[in-house]
mmCIF file of the C-alpha atoms, coordinates in Angstrom:
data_MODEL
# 
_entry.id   MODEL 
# 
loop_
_atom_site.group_PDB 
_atom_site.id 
_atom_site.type_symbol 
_atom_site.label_atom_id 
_atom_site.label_alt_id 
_atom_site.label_comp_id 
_atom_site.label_asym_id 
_atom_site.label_entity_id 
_atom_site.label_seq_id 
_atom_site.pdbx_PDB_ins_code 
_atom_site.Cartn_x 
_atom_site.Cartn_y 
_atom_site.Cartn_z 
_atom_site.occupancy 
_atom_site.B_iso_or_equiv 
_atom_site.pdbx_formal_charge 
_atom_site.auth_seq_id 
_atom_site.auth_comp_id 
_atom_site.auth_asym_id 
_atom_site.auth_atom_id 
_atom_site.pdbx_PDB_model_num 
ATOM 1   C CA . UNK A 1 1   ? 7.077   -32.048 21.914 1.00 0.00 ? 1   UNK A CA 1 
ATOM 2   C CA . UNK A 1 2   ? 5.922   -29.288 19.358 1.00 0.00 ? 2   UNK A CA 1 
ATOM 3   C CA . UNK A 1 3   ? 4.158   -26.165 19.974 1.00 0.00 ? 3   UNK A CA 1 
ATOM 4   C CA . UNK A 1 4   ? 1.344   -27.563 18.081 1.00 0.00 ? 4   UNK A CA 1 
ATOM 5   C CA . UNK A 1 5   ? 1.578   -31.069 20.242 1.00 0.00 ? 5   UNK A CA 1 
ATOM 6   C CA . UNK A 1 6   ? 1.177   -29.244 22.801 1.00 0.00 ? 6   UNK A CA 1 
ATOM 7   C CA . UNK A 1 7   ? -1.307  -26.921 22.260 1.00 0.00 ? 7   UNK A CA 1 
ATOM 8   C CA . UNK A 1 8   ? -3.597  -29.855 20.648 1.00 0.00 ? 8   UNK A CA 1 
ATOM 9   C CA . UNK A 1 9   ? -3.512  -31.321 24.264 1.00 0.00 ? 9   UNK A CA 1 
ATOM 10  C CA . UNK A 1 10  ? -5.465  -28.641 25.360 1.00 0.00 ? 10  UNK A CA 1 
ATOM 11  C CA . UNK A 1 11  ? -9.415  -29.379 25.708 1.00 0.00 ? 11  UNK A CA 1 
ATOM 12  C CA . UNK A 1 12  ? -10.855 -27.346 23.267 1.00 0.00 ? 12  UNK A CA 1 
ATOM 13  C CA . UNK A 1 13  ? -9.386  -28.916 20.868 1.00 0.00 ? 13  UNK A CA 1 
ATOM 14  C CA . UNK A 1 14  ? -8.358  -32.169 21.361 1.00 0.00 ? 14  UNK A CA 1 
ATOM 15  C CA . UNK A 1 15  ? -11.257 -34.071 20.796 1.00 0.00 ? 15  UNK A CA 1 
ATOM 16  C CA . UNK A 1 16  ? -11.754 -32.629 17.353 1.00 0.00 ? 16  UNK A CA 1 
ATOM 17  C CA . UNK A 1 17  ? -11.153 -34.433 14.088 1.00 0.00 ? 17  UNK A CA 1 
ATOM 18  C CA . UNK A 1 18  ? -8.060  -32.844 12.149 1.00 0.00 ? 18  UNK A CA 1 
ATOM 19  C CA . UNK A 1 19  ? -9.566  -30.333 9.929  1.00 0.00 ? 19  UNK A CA 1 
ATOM 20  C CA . UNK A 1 20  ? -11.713 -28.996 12.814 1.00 0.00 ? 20  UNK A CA 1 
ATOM 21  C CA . UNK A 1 21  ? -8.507  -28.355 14.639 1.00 0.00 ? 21  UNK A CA 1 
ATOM 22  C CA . UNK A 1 22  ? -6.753  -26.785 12.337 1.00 0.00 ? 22  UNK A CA 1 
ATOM 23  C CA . UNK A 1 23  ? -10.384 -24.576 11.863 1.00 0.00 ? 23  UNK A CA 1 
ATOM 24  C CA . UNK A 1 24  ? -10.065 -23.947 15.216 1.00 0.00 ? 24  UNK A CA 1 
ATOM 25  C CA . UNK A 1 25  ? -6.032  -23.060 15.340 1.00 0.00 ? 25  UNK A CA 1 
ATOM 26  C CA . UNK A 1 26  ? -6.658  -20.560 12.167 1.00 0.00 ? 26  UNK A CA 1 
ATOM 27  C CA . UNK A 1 27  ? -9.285  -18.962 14.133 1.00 0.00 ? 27  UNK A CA 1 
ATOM 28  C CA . UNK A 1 28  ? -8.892  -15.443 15.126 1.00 0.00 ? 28  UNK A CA 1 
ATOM 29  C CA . UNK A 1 29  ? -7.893  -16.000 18.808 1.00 0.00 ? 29  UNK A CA 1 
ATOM 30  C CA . UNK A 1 30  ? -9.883  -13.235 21.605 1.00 0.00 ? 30  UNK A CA 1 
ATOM 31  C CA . UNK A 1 31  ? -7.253  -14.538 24.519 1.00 0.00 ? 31  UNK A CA 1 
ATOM 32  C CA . UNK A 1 32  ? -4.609  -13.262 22.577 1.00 0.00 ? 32  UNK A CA 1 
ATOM 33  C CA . UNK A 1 33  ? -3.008  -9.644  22.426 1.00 0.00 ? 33  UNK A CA 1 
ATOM 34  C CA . UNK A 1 34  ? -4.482  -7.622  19.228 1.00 0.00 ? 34  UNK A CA 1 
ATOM 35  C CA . UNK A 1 35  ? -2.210  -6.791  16.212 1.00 0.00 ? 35  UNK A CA 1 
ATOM 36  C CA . UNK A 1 36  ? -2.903  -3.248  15.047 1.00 0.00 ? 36  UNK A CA 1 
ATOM 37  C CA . UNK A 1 37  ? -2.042  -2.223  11.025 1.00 0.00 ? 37  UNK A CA 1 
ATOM 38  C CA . UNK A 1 38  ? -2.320  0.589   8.906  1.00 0.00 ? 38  UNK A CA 1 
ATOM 39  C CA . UNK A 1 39  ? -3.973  -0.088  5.414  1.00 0.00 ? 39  UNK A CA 1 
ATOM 40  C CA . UNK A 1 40  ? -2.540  2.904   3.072  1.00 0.00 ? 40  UNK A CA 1 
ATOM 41  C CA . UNK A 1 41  ? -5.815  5.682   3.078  1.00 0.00 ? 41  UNK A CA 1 
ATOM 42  C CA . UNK A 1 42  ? -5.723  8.479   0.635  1.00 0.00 ? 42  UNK A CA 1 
ATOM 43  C CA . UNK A 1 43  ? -8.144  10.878  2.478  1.00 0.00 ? 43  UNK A CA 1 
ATOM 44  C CA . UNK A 1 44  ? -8.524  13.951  1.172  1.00 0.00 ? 44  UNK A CA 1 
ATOM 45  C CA . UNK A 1 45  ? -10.838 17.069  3.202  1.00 0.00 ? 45  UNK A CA 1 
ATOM 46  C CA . UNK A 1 46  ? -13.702 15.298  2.755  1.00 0.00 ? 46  UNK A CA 1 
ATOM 47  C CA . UNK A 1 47  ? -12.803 12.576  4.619  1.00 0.00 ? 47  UNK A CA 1 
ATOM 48  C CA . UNK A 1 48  ? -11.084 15.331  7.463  1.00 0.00 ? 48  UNK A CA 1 
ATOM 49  C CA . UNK A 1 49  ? -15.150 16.554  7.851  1.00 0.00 ? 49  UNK A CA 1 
ATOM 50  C CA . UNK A 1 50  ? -16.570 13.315  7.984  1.00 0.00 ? 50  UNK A CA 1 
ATOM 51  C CA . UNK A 1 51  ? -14.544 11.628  10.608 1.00 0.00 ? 51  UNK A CA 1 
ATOM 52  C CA . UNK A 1 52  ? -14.603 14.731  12.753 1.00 0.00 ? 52  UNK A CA 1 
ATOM 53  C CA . UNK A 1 53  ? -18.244 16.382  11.679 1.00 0.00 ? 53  UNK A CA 1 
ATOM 54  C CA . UNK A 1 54  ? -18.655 19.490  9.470  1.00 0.00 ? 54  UNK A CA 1 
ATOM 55  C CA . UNK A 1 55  ? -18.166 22.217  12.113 1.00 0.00 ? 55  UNK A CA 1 
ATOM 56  C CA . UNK A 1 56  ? -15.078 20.514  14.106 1.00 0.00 ? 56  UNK A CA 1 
ATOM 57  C CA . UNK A 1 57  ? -13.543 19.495  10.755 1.00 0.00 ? 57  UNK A CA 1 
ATOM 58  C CA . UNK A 1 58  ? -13.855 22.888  9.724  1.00 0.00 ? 58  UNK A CA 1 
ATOM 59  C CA . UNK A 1 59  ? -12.303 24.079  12.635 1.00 0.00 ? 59  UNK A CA 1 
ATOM 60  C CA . UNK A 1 60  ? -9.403  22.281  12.500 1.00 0.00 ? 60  UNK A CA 1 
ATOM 61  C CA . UNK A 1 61  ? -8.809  22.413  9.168  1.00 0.00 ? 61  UNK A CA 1 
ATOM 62  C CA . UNK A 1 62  ? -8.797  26.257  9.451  1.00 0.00 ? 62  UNK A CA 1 
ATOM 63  C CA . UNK A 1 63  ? -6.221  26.346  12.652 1.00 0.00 ? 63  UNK A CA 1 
ATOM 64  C CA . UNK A 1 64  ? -4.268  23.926  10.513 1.00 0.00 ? 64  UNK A CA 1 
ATOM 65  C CA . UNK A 1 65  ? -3.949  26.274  7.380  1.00 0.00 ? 65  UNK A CA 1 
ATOM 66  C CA . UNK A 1 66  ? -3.480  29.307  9.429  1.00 0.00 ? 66  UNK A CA 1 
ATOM 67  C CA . UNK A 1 67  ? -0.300  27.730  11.109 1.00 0.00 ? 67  UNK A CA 1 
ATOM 68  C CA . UNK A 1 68  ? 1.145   26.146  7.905  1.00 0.00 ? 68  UNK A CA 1 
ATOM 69  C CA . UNK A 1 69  ? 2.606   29.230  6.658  1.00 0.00 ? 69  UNK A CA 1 
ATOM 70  C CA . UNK A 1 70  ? 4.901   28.728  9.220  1.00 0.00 ? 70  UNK A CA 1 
ATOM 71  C CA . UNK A 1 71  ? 5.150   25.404  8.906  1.00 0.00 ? 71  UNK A CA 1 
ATOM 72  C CA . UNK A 1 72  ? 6.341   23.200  6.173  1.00 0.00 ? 72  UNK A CA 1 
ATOM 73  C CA . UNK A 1 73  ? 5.610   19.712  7.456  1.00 0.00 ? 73  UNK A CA 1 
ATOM 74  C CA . UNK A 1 74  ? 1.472   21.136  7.530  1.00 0.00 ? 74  UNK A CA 1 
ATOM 75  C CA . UNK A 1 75  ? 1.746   22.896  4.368  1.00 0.00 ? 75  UNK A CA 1 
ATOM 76  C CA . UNK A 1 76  ? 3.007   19.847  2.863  1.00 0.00 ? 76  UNK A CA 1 
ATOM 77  C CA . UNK A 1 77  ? 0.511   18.012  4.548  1.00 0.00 ? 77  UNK A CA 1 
ATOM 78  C CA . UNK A 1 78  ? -2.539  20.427  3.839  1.00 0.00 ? 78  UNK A CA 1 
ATOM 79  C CA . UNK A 1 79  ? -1.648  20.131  -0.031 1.00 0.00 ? 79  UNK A CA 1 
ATOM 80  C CA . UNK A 1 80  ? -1.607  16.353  0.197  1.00 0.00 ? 80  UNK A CA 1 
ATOM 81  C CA . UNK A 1 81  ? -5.074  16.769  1.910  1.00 0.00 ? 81  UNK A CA 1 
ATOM 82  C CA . UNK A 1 82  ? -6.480  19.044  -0.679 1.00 0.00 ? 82  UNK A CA 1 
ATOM 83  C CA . UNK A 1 83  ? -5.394  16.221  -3.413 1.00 0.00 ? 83  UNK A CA 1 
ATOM 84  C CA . UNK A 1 84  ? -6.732  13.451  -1.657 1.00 0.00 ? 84  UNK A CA 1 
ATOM 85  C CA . UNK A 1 85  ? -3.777  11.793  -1.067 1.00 0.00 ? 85  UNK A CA 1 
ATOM 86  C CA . UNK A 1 86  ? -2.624  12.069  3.097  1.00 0.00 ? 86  UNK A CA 1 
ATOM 87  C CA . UNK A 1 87  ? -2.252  8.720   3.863  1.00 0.00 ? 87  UNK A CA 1 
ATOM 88  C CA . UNK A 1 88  ? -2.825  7.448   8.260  1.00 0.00 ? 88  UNK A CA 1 
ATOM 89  C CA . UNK A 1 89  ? -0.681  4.391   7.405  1.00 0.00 ? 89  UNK A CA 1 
ATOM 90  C CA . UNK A 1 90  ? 2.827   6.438   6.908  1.00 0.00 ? 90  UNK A CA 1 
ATOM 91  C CA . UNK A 1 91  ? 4.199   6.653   10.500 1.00 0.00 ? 91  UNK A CA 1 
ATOM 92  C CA . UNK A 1 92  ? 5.380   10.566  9.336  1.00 0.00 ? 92  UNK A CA 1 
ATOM 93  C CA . UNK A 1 93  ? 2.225   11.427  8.872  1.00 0.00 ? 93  UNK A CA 1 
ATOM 94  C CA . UNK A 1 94  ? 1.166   9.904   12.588 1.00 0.00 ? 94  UNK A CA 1 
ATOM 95  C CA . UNK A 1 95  ? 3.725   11.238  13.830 1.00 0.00 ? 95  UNK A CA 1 
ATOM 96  C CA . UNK A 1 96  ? 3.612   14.767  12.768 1.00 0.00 ? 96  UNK A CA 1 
ATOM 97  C CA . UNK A 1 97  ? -0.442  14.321  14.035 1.00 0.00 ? 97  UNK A CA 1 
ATOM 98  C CA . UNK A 1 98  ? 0.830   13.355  17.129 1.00 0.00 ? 98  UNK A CA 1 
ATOM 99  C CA . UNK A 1 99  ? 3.211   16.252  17.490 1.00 0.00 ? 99  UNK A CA 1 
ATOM 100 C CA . UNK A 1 100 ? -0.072  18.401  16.869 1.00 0.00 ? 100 UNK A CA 1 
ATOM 101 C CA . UNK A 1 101 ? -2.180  16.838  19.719 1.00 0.00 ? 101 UNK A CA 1 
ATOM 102 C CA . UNK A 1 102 ? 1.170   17.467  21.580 1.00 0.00 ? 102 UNK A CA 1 
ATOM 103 C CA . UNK A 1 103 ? 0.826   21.085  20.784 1.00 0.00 ? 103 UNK A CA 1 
ATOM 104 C CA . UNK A 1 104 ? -2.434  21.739  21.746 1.00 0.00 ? 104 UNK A CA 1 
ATOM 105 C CA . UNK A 1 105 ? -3.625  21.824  18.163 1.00 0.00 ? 105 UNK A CA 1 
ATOM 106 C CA . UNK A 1 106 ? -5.847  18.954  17.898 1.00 0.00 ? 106 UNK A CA 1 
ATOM 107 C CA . UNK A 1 107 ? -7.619  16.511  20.800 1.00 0.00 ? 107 UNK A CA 1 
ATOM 108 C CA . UNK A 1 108 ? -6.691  13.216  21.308 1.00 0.00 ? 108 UNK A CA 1 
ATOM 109 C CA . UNK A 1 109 ? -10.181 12.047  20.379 1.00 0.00 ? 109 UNK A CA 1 
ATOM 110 C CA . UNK A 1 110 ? -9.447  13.919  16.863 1.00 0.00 ? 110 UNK A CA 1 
ATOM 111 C CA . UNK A 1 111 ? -6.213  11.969  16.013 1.00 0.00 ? 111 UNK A CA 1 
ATOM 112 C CA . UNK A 1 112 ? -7.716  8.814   17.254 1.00 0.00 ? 112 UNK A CA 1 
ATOM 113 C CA . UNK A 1 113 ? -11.028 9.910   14.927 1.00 0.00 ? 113 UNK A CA 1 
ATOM 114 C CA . UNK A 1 114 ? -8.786  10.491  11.849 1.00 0.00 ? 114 UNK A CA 1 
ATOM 115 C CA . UNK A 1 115 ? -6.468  7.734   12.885 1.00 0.00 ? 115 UNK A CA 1 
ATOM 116 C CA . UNK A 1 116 ? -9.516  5.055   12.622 1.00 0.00 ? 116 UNK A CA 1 
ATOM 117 C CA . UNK A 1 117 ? -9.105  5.830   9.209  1.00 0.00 ? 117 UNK A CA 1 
ATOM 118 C CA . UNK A 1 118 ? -6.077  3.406   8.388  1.00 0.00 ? 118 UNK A CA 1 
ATOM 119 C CA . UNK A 1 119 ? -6.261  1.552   11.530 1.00 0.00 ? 119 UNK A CA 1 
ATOM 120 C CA . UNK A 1 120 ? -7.415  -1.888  11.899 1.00 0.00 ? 120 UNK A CA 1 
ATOM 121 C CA . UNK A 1 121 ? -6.953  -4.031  15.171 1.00 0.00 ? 121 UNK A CA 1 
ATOM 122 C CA . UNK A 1 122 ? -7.831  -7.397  15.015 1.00 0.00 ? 122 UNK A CA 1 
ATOM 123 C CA . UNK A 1 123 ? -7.257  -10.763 16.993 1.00 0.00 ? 123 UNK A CA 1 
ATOM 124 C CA . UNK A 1 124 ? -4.202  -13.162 14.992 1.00 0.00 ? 124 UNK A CA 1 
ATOM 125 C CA . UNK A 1 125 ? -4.814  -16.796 15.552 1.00 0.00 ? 125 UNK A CA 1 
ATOM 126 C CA . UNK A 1 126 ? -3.200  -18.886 17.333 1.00 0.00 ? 126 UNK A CA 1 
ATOM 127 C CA . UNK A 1 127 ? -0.956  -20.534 14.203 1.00 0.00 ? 127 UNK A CA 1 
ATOM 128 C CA . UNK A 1 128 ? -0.078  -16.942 13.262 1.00 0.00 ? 128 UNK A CA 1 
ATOM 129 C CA . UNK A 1 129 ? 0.835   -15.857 17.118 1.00 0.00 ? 129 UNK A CA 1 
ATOM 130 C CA . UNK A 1 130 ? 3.427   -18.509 17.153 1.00 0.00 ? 130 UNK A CA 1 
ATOM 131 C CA . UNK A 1 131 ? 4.259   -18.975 13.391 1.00 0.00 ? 131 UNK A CA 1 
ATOM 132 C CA . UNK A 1 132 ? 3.434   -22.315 13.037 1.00 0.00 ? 132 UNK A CA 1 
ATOM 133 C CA . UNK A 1 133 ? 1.486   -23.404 9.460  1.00 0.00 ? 133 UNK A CA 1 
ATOM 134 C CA . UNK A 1 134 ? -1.701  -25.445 10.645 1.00 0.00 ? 134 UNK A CA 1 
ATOM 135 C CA . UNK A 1 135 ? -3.369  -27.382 8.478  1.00 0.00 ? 135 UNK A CA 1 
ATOM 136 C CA . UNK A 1 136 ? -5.406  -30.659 8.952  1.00 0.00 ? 136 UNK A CA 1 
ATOM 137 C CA . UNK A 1 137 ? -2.106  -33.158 7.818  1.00 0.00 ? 137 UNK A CA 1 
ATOM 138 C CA . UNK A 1 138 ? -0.104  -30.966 10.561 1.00 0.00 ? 138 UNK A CA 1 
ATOM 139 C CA . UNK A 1 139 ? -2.603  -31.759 13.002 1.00 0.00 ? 139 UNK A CA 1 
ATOM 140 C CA . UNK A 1 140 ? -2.478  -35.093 12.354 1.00 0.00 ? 140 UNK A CA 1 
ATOM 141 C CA . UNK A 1 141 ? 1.383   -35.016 12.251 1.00 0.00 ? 141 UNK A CA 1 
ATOM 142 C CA . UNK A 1 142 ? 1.260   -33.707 15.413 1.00 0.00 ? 142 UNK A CA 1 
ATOM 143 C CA . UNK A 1 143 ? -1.229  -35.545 16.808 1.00 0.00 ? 143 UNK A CA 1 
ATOM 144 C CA . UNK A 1 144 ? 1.391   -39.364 15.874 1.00 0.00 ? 144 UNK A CA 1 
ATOM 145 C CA . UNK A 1 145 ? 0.199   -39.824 12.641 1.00 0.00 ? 145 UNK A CA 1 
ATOM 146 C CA . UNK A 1 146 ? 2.230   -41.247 10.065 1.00 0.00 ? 146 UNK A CA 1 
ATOM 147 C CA . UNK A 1 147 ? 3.569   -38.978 7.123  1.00 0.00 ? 147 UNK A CA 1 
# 
């Protein structure tokens, strides 16, 4: 027996008609673990001061400049900034934030603000947990019918 047998066994679904278990199966899922992504950003300073507020925006974006003289990874960065175009989703750029909060540059609550930026966490349904198409002819594959 399938995955999808088996899981149409279960109650809260196996009393519904074919399409409303396949509804059901498509379904973002709250029991199961959440899938975080990054969707590409191009935030600029603007977006720096809103996430963190004028004055602690400020703030870091000063500390930030004043180190990247020294630093080629946040002068890089800082000029991306200043053109609008750091993107959250690149796991460089993450990473070189979290070497920052690392360094006592920047608070954990300040990478997680700019972070919320490009990340999205969301619930996957069951059919895309465990890879399985659902669709109301699976279902009733599944479920003995005939082809």
């Amino acid at each position: 027996m399938g995955a999808l047998s088996t899981r149409l066994a279960n109650p809260d679904v196996a009393d519904l008609p074919d399409w409303a278990a396949a509804a059901a199966l498509n379904a973002p899922d709250p029991t199961l673990p959440i899938v975080v992504t990054w969707e590409p950003t191009s935030t600029g300073i603007g977006g720096v001061m809103d996430a963190l507020g004028p004055q602690e925006g400020a703030a870091l974006l000063d500390a930030l400049a004043s180190m990247a003289t020294d630093n080629p990874t946040l002068r890089w960065g800082l000029r991306a900034l200043e053109q609008n175009g750091l993107d959250f989703s690149l796991t460089s750029t993450r990473s070189a934030i979290d070497a920052l909060v690392l360094g006592d540059v920047m608070t954990e609550a300040q990478r997680d603000a700019l972070f919320a930026l490009s990340r999205r966490s969301r619930h996957p349904s069951w059919s895309e947990y465990h890879g399985v198409k659902v669709d109301a002819r699976a279902v009733g594959i599944a479920r003995g019918a005939k082809e």
